[in-house]
C-alpha positions as CSV (number, residue, x, y, z in Angstrom):
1,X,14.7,-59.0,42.6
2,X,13.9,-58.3,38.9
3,X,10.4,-60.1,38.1
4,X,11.7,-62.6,35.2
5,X,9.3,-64.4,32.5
6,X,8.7,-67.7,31.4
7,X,11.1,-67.5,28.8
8,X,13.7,-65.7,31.0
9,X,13.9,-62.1,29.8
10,X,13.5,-59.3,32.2
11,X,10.0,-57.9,32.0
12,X,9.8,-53.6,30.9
13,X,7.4,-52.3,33.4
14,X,4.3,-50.8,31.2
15,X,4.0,-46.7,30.5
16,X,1.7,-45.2,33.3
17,X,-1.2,-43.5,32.4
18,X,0.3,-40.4,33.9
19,X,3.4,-40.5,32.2
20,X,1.5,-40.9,28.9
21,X,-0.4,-37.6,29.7
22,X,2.8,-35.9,30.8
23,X,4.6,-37.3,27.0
24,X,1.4,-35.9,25.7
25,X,0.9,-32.9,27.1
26,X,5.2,-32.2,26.3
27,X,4.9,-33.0,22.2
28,X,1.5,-30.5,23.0
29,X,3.5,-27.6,24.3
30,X,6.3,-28.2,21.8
31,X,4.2,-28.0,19.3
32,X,2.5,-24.8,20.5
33,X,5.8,-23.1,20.9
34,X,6.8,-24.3,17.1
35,X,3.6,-23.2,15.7
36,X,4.0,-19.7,15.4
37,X,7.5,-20.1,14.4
38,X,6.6,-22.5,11.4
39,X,3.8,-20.0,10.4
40,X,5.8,-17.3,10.7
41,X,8.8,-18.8,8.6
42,X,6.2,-19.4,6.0
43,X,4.7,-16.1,5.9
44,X,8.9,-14.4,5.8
45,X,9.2,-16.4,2.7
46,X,5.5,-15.4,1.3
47,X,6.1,-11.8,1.8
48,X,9.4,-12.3,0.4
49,X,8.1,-13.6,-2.8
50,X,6.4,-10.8,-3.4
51,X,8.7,-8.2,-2.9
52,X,10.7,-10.4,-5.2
53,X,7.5,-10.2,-7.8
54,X,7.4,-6.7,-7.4
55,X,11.2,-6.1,-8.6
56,X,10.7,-8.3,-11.6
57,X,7.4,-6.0,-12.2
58,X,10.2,-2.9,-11.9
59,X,12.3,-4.5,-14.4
60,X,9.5,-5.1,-16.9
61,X,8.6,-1.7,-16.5
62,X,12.1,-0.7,-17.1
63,X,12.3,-2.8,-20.1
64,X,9.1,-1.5,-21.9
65,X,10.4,2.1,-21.2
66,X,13.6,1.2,-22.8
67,X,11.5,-0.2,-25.9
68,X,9.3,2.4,-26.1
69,X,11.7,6.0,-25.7
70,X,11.0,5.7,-22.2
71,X,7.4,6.1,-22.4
72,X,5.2,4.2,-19.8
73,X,2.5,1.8,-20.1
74,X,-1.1,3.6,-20.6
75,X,-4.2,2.2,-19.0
76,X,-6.7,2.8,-21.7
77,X,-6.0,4.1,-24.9
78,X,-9.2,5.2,-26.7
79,X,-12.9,5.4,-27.0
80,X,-16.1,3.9,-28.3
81,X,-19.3,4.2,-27.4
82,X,-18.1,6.2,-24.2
83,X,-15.8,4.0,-22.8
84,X,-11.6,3.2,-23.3
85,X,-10.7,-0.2,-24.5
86,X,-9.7,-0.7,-20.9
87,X,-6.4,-2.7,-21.4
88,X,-4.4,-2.3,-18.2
89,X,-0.4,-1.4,-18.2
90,X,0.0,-5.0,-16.2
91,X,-1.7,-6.4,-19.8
92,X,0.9,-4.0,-21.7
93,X,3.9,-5.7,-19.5
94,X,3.5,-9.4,-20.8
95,X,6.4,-9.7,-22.6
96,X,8.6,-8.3,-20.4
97,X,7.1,-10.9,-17.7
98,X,8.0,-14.4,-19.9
99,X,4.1,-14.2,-20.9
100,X,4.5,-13.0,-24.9
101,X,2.8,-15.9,-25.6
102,X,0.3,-15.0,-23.7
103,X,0.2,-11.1,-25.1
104,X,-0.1,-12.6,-28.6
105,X,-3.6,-13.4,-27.9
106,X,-4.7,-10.0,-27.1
107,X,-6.3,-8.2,-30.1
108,X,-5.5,-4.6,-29.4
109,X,-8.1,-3.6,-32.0
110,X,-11.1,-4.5,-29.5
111,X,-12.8,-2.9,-26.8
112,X,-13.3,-4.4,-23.8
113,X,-16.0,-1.7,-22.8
114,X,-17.7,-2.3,-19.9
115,X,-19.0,-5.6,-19.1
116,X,-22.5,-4.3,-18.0
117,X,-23.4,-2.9,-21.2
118,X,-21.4,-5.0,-23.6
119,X,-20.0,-8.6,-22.8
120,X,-16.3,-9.5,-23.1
121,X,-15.2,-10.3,-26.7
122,X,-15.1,-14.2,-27.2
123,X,-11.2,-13.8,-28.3
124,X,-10.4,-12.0,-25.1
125,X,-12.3,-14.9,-22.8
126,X,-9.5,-17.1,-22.8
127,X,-7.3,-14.4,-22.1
128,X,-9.1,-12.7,-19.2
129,X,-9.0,-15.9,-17.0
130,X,-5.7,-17.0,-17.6
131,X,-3.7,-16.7,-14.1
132,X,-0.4,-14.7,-14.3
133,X,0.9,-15.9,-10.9
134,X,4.1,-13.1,-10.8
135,X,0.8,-10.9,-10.8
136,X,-0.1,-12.1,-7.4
137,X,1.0,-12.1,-4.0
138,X,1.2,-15.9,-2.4
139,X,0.0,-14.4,1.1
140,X,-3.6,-13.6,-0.5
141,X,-6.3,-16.5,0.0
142,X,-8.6,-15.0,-1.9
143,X,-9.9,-17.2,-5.4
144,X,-7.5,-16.3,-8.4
145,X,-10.5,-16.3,-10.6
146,X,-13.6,-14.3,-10.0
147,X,-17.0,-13.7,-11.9
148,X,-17.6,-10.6,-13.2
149,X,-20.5,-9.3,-11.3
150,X,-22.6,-7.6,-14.2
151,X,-23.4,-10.4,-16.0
152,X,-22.4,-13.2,-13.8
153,X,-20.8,-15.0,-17.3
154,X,-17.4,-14.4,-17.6
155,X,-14.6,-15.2,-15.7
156,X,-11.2,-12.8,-14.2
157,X,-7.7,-13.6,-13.3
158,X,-7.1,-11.6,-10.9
159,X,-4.1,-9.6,-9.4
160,X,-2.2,-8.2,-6.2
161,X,0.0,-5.0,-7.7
162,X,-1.9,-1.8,-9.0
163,X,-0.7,0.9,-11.2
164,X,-0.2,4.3,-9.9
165,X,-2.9,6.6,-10.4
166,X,-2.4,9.5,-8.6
167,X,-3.6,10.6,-4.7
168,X,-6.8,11.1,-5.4
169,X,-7.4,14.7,-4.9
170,X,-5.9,16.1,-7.4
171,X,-8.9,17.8,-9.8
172,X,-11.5,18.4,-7.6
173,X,-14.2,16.0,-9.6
174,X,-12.7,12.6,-7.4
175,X,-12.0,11.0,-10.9
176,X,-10.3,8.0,-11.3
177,X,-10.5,6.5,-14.5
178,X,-8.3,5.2,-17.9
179,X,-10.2,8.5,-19.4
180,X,-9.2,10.9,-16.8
181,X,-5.7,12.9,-16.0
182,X,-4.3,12.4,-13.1
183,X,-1.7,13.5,-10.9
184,X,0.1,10.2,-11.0
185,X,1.5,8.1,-13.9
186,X,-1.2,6.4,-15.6
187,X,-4.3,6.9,-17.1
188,X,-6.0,6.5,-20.8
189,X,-3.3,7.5,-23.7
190,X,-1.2,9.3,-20.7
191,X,2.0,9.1,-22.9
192,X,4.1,9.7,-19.6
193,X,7.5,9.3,-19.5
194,X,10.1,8.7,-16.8
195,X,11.5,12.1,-17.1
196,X,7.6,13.3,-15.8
197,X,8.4,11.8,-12.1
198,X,9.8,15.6,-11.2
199,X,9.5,14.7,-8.0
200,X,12.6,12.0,-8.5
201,X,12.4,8.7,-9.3
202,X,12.7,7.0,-6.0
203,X,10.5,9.1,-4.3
204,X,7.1,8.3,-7.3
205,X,5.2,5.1,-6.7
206,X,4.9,3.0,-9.9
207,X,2.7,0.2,-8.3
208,X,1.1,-0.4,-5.1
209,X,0.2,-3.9,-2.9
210,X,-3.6,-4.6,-2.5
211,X,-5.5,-7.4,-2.0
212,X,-8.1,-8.8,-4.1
213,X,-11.4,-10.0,-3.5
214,X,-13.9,-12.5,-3.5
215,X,-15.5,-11.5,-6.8
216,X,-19.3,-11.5,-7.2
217,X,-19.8,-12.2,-4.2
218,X,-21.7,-10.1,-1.7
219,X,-23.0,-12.5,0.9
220,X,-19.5,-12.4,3.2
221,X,-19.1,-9.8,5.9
222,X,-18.0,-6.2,5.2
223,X,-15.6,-6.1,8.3
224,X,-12.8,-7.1,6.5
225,X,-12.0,-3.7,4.5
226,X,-9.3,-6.4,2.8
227,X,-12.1,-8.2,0.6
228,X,-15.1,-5.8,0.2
229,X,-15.5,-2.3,-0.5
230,X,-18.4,0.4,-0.8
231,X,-20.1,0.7,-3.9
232,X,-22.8,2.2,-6.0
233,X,-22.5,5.3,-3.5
234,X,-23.0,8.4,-4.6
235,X,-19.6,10.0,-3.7
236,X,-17.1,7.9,-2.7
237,X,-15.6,11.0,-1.1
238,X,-18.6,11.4,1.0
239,X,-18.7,7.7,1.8
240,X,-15.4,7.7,3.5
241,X,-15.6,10.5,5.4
242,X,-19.4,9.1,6.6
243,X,-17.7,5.7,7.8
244,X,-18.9,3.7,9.2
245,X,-21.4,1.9,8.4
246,X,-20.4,0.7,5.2
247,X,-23.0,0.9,2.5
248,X,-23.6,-1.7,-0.3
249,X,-20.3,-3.5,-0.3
250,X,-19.0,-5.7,-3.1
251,X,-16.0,-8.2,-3.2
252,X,-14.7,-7.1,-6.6
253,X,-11.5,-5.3,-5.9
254,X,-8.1,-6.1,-7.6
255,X,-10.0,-9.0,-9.8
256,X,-8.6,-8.5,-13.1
257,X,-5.0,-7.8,-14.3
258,X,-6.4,-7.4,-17.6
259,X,-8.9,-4.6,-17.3
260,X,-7.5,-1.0,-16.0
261,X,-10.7,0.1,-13.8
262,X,-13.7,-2.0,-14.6
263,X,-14.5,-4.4,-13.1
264,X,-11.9,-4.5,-10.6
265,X,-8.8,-3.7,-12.5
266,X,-5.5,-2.7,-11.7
267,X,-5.4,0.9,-11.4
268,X,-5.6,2.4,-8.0
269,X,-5.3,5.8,-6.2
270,X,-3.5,7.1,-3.0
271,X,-6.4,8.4,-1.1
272,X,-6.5,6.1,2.4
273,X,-3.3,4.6,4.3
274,X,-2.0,1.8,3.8
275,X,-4.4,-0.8,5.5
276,X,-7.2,1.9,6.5
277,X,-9.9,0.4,8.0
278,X,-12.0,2.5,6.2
279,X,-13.0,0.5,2.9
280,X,-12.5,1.8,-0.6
281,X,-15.5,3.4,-1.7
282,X,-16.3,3.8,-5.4
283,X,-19.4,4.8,-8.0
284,X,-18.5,4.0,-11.5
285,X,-15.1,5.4,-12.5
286,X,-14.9,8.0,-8.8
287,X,-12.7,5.8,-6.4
288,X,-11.3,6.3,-3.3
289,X,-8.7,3.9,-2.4
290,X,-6.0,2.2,-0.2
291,X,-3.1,0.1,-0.7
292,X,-3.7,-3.1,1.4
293,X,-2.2,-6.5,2.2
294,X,-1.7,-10.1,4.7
295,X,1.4,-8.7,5.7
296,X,1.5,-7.5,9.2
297,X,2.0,-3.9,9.4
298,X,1.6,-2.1,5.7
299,X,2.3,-3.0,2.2
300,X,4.6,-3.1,-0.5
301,X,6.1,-0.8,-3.2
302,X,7.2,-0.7,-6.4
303,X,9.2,3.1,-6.7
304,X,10.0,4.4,-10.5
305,X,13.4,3.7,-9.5
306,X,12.7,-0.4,-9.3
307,X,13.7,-0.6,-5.7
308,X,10.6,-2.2,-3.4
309,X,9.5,-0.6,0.0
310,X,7.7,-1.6,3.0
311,X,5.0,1.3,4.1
312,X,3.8,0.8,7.4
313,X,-0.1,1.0,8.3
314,X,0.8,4.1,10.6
315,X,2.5,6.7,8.0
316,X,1.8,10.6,7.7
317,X,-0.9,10.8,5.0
318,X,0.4,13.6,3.8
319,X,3.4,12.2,3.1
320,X,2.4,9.1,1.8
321,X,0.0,10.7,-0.6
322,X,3.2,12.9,-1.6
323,X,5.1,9.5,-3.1
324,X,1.6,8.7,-5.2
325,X,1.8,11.9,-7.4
326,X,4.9,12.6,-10.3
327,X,5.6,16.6,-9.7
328,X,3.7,17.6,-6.8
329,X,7.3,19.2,-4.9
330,X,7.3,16.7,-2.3
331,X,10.7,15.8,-0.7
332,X,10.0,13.4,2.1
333,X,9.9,9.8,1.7
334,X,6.9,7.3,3.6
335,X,9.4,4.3,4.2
């Protein structure tokens, strides 16, 4: 017989405390198993959004070569007092990335030089910090807006997609810089046009994936070849081929879409794999790097042609380095 109260309504026998651990431990394991799902989902749509920043990069690039009799974007165009003016092609792109407004506060006429000798112009601090978020890939954690690390004064937006400076081995001295030729498609007053990518337009990177860093600072670990890199080492060359151990490792990489090569612009070569966990390695404009990202696997592409690719971590070097230079024969494609 059902126990009644005083008031005459069936009394509910109370939750145990074992079936409470047993509700608990269910919503626990549902939750576990949704997890990684949820995260997952998240990421699909991250790396998606970048792909998708990548192909409106293509098309901005398409559009200034249309503008310009099909010329591309230099990274550098001339000298004073030894170094370019430093302007990057991502800085050159504005307009065709909805930012004119923001390209109508570069002066052209000034020289950036380099920020350990002279400081940033006053007109172009404003500039320099401003975020361009199509320049940046959501999956990165790392702080849009790092401090130069010569002067510790002035502040960089930074970005995720780096311009195509060639595979690195091309002339023998290790150079990359605005001021030096390369085998790829940019460099200082490079004047090169899409008829230059001999090797066919969908098999010539125009910009790579990479991740930027923490900026300044150089208290973090240097295990994580995604946010630090060697520097001040006499050849970067060497460096690589000696590591590890890492040697005096810095967090400014990929820290300004402004600035083509110093500090931490947005010009890059083809010299390590995709994700190599050997880290960059540089001394003053010699660099040795890799494209690199938080997606699992590789990183992406932009190709001359505007399509995107997804290069796997485990590619023939060889061939990869084939797709960073314009007319170096090369038939076979790394995705």
């Amino acid at each position: 017989m059902r126990s009644v109260s005083t008031s005459g309504t069936p009394k509910r026998p109370a939750f145990t405390l074992i079936e409470l651990l047993v509700v608990i431990a269910i919503i626990a394991i549902l939750i576990a198993l949704l997890l990684p799902a949820v995260q997952q989902a998240r990421e699909a749509a991250r790396r998606t959004q970048c792909k998708n920043n990548m192909k409106q990069l293509g098309l901005a690039l398409h559009n200034y070569m249309s503008t310009y009799a099909e010329m591309l974007p230099s990274a550098g165009n001339t000298l004073e007092a030894g170094y370019p003016d430093d302007f990057s092609p991502l800085a050159r792109l504005l307009p065709y990335c909805d930012q004119a407004n923001l390209q109508n506060l570069i002066d052209w006429d000034l020289h950036l030089g380099h920020p350990a000798a002279q400081p940033l112009p006053p007109e172009m601090v404003p500039v320099a910090k401003t975020i361009v978020p199509m320049f940046m890939c959501p999956s990165d954690p790392a702080p849009p807006v790092a401090i130069e690390p010569f002067q510790n004064t002035f502040e960089y937006a930074g970005c995720n997609y780096a311009a195509n400076g060639g595979d690195g081995t091309d002339d023998g001295t290790n150079q990359l810089h605005p001021i030096n030729r390369n085998n790829g498609l940019f460099w200082c007053s490079s004047g090169t046009r899409i008829r230059d990518c001999i090797d066919g337009t969908s098999n010539t990177i125009a910009f790579a994936e990479s991740t930027r860093g923490p900026g300044s600072d150089t208290t973090g670990t240097d295990n994580d070849v995604r946010l630090y890199r060697m520097y001040f080492v006499a050849q970067p060359y060497d460096a690589v081929a000696a590591a590890p151990p890492h040697q005096n490792t810095d967090g400014f990489r990929l820290t300004s879409w402004l600035r083509a090569v110093i500090p931490g612009g947005c010009v890059m070569n083809g010299y390590l794999t995709p994700n190599s966990d050997i880290p960059d390695a540089a001394w003053g404009s010699s660099k040795a790097t890799a494209a690199r990202s938080h997606h699992t696997g590789g990183a992406q592409f932009l190709m001359m042609d505007g399509s995107v690719h997804f290069i796997s971590d485990s590619v023939d070097r060889d061939v990869y380095r084939g797709a960073w230079t314009a007319g170096g024969g090369e038939v076979e494609t790394p995705f």
